[in-house]
MOPAC internal coordinates of N, CA, C and O (Angstrom, degrees):
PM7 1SCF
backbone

  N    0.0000 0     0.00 0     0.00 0    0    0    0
  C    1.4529 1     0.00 0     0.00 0    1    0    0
  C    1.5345 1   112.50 1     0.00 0    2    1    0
  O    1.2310 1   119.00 1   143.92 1    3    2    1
  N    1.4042 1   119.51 1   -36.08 1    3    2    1
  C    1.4767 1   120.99 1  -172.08 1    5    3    2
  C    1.6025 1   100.98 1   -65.12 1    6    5    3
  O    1.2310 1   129.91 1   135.30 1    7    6    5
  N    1.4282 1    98.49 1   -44.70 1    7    6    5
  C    1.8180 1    97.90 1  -175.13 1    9    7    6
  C    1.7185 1   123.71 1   -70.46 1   10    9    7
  O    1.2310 1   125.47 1  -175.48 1   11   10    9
  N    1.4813 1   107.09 1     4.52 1   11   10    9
  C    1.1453 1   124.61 1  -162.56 1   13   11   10
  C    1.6945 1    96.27 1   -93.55 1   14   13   11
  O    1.2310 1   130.97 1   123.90 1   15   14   13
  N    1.3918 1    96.44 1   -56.10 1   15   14   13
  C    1.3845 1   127.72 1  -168.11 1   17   15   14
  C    1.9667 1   101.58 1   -59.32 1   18   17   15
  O    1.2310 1   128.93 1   119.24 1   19   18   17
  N    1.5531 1   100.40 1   -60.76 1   19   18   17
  C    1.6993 1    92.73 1   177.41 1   21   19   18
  C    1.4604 1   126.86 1   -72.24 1   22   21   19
  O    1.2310 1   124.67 1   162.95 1   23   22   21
  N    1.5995 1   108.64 1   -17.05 1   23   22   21
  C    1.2519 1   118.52 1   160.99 1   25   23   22
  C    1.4892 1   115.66 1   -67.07 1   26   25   23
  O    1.2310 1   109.64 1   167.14 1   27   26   25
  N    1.2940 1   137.03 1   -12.86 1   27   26   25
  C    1.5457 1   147.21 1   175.13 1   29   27   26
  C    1.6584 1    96.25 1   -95.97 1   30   29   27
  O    1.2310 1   116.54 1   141.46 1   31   30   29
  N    1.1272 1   124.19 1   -38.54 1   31   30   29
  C    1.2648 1   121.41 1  -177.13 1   33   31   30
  C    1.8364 1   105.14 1   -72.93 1   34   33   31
  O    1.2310 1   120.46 1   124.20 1   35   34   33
  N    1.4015 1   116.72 1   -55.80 1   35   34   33
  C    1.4106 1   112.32 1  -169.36 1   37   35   34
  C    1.8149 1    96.18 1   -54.38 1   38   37   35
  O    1.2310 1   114.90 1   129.43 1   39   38   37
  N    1.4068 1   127.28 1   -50.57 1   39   38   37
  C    1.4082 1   113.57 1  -173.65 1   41   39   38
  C    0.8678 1   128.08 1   -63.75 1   42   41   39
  O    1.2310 1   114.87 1   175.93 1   43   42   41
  N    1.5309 1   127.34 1    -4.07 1   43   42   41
  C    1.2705 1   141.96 1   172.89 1   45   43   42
  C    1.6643 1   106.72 1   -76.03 1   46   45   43
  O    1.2310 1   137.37 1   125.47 1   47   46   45
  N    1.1108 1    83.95 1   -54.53 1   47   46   45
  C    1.8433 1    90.87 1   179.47 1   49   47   46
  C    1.3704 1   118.64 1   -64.12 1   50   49   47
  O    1.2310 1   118.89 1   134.85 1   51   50   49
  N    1.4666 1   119.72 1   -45.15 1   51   50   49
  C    1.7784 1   115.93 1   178.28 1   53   51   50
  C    1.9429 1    93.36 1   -64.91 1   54   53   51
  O    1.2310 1   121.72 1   132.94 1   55   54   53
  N    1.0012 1   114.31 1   -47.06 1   55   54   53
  C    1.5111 1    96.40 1  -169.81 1   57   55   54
  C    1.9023 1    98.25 1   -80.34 1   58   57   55
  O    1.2310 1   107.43 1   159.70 1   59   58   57
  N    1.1480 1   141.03 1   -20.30 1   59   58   57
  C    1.9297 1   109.36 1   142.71 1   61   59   58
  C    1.4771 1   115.57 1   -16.63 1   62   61   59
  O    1.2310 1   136.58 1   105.96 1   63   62   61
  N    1.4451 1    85.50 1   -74.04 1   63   62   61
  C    1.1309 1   104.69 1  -137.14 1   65   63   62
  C    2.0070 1   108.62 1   -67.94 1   66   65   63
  O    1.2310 1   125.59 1   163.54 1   67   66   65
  N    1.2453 1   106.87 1   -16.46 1   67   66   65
  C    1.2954 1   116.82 1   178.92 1   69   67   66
  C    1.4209 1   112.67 1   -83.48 1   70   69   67
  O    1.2310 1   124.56 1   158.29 1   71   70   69
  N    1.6024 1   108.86 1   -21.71 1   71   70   69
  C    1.7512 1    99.34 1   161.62 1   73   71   70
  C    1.1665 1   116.82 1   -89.01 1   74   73   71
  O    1.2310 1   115.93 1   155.17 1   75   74   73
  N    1.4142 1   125.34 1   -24.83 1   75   74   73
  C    1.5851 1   122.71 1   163.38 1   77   75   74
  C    1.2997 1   124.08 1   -41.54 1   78   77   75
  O    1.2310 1   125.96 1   134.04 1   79   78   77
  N    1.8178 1   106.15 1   -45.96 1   79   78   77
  C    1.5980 1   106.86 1   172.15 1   81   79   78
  C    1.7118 1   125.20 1   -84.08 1   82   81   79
  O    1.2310 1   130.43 1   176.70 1   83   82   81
  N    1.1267 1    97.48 1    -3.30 1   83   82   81
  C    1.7425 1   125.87 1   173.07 1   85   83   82
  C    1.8391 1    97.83 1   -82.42 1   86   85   83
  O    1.2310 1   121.99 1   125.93 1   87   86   85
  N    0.8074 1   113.80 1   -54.07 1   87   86   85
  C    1.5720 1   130.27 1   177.73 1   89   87   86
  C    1.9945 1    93.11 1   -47.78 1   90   89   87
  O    1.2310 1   130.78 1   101.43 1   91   90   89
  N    1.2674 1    96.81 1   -78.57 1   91   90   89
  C    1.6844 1   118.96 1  -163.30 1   93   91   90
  C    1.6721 1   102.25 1   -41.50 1   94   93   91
  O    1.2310 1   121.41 1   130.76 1   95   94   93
  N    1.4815 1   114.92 1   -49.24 1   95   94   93
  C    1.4917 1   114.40 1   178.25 1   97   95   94
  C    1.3001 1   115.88 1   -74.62 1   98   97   95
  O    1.2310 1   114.40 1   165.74 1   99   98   97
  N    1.5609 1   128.21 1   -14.26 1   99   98   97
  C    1.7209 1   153.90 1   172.68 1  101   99   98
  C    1.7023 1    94.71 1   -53.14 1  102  101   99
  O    1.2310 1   132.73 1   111.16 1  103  102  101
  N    1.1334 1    93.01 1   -68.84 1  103  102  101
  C    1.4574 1   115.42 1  -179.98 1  105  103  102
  C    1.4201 1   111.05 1   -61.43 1  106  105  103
  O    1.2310 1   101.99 1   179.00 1  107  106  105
  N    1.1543 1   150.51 1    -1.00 1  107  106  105
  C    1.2219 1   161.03 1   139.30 1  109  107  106
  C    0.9949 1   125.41 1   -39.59 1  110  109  107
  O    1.2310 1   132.08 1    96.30 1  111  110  109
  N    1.6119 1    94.28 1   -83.70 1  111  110  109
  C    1.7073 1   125.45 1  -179.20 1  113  111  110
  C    1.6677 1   104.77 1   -49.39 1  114  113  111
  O    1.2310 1   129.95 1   133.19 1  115  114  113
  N    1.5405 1    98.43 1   -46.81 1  115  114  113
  C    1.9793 1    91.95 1  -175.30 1  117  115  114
  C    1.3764 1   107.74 1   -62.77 1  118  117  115
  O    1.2310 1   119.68 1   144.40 1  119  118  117
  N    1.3139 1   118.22 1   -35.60 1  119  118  117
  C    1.4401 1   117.55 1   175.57 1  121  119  118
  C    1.5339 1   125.34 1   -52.01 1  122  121  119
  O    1.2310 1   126.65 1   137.28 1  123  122  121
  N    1.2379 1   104.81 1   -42.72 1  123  122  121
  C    1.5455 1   122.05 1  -175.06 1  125  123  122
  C    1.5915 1   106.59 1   -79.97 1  126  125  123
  O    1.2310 1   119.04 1   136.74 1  127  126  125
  N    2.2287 1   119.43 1   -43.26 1  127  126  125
  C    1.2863 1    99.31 1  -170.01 1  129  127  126
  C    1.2498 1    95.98 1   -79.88 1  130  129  127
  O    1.2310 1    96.24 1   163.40 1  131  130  129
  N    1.3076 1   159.51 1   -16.60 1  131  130  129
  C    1.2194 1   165.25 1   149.38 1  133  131  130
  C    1.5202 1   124.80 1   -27.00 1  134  133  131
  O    1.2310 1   125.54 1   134.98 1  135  134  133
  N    1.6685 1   106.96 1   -45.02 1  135  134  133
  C    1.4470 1    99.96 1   167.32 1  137  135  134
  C    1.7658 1   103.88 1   -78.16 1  138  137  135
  O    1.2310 1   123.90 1   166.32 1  139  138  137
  N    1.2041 1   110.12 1   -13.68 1  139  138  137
  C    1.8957 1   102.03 1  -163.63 1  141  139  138
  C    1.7753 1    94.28 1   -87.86 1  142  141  139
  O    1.2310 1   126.29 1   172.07 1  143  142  141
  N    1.5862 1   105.51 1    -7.93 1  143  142  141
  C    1.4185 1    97.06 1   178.70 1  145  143  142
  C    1.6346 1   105.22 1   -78.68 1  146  145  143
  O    1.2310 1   128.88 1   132.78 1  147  146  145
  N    1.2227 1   100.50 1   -47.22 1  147  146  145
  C    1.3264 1   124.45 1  -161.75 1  149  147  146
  C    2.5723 1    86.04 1   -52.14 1  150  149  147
  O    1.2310 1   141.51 1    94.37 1  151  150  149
  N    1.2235 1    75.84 1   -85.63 1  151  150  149
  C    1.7529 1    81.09 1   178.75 1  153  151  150
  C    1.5636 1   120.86 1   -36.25 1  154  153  151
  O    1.2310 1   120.60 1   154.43 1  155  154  153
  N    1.2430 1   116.46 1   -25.57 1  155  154  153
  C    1.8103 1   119.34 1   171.70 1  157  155  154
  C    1.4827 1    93.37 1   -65.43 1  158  157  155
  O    1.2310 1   112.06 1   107.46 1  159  158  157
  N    1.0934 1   132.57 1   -72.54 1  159  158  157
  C    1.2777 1   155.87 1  -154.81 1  161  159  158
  C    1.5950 1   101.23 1   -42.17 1  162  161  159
  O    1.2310 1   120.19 1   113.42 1  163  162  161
  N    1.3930 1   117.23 1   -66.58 1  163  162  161
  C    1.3103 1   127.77 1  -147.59 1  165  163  162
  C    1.3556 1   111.22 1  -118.36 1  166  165  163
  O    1.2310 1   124.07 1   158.85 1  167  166  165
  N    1.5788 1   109.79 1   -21.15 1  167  166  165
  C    1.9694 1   114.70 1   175.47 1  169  167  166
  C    1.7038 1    92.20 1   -94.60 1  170  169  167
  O    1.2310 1   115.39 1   130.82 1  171  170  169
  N    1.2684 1   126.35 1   -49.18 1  171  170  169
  C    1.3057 1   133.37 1  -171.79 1  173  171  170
  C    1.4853 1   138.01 1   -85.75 1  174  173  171
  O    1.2310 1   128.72 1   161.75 1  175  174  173
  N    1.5518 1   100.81 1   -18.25 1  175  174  173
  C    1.2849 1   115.24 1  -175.72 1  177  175  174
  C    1.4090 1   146.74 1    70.08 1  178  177  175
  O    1.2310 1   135.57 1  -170.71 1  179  178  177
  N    1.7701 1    87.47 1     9.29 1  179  178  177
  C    1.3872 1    99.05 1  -164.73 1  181  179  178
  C    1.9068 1    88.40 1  -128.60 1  182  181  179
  O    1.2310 1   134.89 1    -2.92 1  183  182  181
  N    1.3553 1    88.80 1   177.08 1  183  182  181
  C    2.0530 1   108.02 1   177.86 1  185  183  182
  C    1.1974 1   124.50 1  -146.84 1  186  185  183
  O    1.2310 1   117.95 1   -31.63 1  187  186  185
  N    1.5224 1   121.51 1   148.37 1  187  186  185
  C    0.7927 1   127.89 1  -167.09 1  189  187  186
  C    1.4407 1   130.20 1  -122.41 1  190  189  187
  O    1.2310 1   122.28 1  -104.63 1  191  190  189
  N    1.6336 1   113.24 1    75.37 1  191  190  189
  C    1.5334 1   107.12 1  -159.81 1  193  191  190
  C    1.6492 1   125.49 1   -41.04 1  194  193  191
  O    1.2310 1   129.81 1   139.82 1  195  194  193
  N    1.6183 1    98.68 1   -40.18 1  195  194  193
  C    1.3503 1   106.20 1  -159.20 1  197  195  194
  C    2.5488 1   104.45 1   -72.61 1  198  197  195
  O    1.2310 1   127.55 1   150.27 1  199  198  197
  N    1.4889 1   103.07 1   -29.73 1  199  198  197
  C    1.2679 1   118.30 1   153.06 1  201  199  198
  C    1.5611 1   114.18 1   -48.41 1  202  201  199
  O    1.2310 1   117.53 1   121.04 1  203  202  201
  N    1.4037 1   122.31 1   -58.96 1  203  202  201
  C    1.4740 1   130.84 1  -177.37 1  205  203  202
  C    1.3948 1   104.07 1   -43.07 1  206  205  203
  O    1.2310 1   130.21 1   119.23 1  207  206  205
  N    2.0265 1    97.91 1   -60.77 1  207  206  205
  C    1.4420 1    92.26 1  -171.77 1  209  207  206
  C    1.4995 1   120.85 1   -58.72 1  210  209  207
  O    1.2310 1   123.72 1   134.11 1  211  210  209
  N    1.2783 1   110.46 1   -45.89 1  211  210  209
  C    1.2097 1   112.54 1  -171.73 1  213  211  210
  C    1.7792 1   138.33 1   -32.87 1  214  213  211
  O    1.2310 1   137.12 1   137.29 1  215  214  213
  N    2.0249 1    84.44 1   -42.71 1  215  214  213
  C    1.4428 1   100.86 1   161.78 1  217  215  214
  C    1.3621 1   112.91 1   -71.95 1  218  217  215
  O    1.2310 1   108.28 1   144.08 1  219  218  217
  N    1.2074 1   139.51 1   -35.92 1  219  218  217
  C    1.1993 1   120.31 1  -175.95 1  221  219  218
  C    1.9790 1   107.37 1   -71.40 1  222  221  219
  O    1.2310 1   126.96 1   130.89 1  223  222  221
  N    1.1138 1   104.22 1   -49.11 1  223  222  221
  C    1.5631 1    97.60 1  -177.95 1  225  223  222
  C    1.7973 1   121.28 1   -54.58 1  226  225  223
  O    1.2310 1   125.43 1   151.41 1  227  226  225
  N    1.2641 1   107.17 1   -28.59 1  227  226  225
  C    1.7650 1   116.30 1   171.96 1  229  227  226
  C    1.6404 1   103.51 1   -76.27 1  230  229  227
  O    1.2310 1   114.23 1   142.04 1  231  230  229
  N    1.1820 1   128.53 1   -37.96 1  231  230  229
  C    1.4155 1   119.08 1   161.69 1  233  231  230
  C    1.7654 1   121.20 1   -53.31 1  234  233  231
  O    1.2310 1   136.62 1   127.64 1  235  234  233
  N    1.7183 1    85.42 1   -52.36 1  235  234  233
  C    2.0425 1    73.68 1   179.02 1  237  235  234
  C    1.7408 1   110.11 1   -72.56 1  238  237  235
  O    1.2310 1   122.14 1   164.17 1  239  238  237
  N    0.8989 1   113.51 1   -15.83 1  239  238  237
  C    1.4186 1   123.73 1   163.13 1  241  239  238
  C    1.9263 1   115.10 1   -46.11 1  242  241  239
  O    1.2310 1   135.10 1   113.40 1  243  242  241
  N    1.3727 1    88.40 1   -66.60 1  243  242  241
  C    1.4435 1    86.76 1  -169.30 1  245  243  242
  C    1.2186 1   103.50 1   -86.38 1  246  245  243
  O    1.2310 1   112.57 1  -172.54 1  247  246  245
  N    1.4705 1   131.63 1     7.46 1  247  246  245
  C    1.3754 1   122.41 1   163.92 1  249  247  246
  C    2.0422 1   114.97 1   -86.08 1  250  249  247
  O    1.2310 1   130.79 1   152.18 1  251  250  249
  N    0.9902 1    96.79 1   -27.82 1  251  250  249
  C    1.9951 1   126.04 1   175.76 1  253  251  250
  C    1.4402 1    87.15 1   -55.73 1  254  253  251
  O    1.2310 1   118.77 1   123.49 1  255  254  253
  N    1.6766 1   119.96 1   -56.51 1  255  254  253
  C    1.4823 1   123.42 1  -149.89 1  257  255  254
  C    1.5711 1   108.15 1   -86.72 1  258  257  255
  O    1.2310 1   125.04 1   156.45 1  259  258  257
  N    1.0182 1   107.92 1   -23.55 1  259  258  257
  C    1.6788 1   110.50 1   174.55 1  261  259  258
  C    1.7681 1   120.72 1  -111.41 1  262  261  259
  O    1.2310 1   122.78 1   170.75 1  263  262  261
  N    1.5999 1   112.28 1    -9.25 1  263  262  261
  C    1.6993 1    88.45 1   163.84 1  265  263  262
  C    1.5031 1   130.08 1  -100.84 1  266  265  263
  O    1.2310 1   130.87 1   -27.25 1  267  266  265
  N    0.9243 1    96.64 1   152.75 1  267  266  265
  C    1.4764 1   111.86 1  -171.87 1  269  267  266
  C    1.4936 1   122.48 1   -73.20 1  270  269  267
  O    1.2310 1   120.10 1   180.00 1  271  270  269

């Protein structure tokens, strides 16, 4: 039973830990489509709702993915 139990525990932990780093590159992408929003907007003159949204939905995303 004990080996049952830490074997339920280690899979618990590699899959943490694989949305944490799922999270970390989340947090990337918003960073990056965010500056390309930011630069459409104000170097280009133009916008991009479906970009806008996007950042907002990967934020509630990575907020879903990290509280407890």
């Amino acid at each position: 039973m004990p080996h049952l139990l830490r074997a339920a525990a280690d899979a618990i932990d590699r899959v943490i830990a694989a949305i944490g780093r799922a999270v970390i590159w989340l947090a990337l992408a918003v960073v990056l489509v965010q500056f390309a929003v930011v630069v459409l907007r104000y170097a280009f003159g133009t916008g991009s709702i479906w970009l806008s949204e996007s950042v907002i939905y990967a934020h509630a995303a990575m907020f879903m993915l990290v509280t407890r």
